[in-house]
N, C-alpha and C positions, 0 to 999 in steps of 0.2 A: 448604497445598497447594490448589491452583486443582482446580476438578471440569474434567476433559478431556472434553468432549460432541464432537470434532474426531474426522470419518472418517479414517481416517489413508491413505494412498497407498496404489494397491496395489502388487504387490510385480513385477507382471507387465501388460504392457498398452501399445500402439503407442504412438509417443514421444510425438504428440499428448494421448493420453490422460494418461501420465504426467507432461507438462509439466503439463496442466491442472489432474491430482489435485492435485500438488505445490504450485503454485500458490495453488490456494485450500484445501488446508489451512496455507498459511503466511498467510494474511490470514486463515484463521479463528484461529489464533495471537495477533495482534494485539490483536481481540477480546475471546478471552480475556483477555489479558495487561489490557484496560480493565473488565473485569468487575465489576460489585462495587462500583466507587469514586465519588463523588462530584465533582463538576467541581473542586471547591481539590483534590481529591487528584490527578486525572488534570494538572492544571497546575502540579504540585510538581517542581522542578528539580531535574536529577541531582544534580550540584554544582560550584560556580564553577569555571572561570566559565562552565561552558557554562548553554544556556539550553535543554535538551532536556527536553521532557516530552512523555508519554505523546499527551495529545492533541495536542501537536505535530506527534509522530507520526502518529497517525490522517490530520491536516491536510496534511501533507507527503504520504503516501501517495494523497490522494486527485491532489495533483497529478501524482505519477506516472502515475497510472492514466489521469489525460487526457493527458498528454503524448505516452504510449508508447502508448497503443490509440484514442483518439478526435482529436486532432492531427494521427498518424500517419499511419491509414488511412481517415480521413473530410474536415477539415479543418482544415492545420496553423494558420490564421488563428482558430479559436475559440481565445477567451480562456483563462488558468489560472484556478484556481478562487479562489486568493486572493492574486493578483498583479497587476499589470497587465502585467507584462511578463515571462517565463520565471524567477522568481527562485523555485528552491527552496527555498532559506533562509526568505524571508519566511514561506513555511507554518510555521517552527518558534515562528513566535509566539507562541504559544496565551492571550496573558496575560486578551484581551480574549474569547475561545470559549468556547463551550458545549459539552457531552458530544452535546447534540441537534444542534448548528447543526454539529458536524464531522461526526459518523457519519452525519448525512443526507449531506451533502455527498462524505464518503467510499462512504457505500452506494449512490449515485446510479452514481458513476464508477464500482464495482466492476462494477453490476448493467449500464453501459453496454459496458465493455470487455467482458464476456462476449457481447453482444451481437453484440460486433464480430468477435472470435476464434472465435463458432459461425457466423457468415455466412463468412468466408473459406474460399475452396475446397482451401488445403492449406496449412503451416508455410512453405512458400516464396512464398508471396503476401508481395506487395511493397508497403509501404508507404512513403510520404517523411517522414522524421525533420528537422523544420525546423532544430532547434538545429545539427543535425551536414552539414544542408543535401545531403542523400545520401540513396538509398532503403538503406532496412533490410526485412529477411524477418519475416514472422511469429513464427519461429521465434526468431529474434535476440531481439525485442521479449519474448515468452514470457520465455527466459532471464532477458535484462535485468531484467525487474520482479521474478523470480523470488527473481534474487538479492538486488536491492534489497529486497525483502522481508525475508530471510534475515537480511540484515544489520543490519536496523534491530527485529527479534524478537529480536534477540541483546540490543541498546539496551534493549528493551523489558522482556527478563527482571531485569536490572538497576535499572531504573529502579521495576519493581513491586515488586524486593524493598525497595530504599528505602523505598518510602511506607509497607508494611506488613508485608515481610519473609515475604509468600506470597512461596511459589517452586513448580517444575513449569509443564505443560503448554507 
C-alpha cells in the first residue's frame, strides 16, 4: 500500500476551485503512483506489446500540460517538450529517461500551467488550441487535462502494481 500524503478535493467549492482541487490531486496521483522506485523500475513495460511505462507517463503528461495551458493561452509556436513536432506518442519512450530529467521537465510544465490558469480572469477566457486550429475556454482546457489525467492514473495503478504489486492511493 502507497502512503497517501494527497489533499483530497473538497466536497464543496465554486467550479473553479473544484476543477482546480481535482486537478492537482490527480497529478499528485501520478506522483505517488512513481514513489519509491528506481529509473529500470519506472521504465518497465506493462506488457507487449505496448510500451507504457510509468515514466513514460510522467513524460507524456508533461506534454500535455504544454500543450493545453502554455500553447494555448501564451504561445501555440513554443515547442513540445520532447518532440519536435505535436507527437504525444513520442513522450511514451522513456527507454533512454531519467526519474530526474522527466519530473523536472514535468514539474516545470505543472508549475507553469498553474501560472497560467491563476492569471486568467475566469473559466471562460479563451484560449487558441493549435492542433484543433479553434479557440477553446479555460474551462474546456481544465477538463481536458483533467481527464487525461484520470485516464492515464488508471494506466498508472496498473502499471505500479506490475513492478512491485503495491496497490492504493
Amino acid at each position: 500500500m502507497i502512503d497517501d500524503d494527497r489533499t483530497g478535493p473538497p466536497h464543496f467549492g465554486t467550479e473553479r476551485e473544484m476543477l482546480r482541487a481535482f486537478l492537482e490531486f490527480h497529478r499528485a496521483t501520478l506522483a505517488i503512483k512513481c514513489r519509491g522506485l528506481t529509473d529500470d523500475q519506472l521504465r518497465e513495460r506493462s506488457m507487449p506489446p505496448s510500451t507504457l511505462t510509468l515514466l513514460g507517463l510522467v513524460r507524456h503528461m508533461a506534454e500535455v500540460e504544454r500543450a493545453w495551458f502554455r500553447r494555448t493561452f501564451e504561445d501555440p509556436e513554443v515547442p513540445m517538450v520532447w518532440s519536435d513536432q505535436v507527437d504525444f506518442q513520442a513522450a511514451y519512450d522513456a527507454s533512454g529517461s531519467t526519474r530526474s530529467e522527466a519530473f523536472a521537465a514535468w514539474e516545470a510544465e505543472v508549475a507553469h500551467s498553474r501560472r497560467v490558469e491563476a492569471a486568467a480572469e475566469s473559466l471562460d477566457t479563451a484560449g487558441y488550441q493549435p492542433r484543433w486550429e479553434e479557440e477553446v475556454s479555460l474551462r474546456m482546457v481544465l477538463l481536458h487535462v483533467l481527464l487525461d489525467y484520470a485516464r492515464h492514473n488508471g494506466h498508472a495503478d496498473f502499471l505500479r502494481e506490475g513492478i512491485d504489486g503495491v496497490t492504493g492511493a
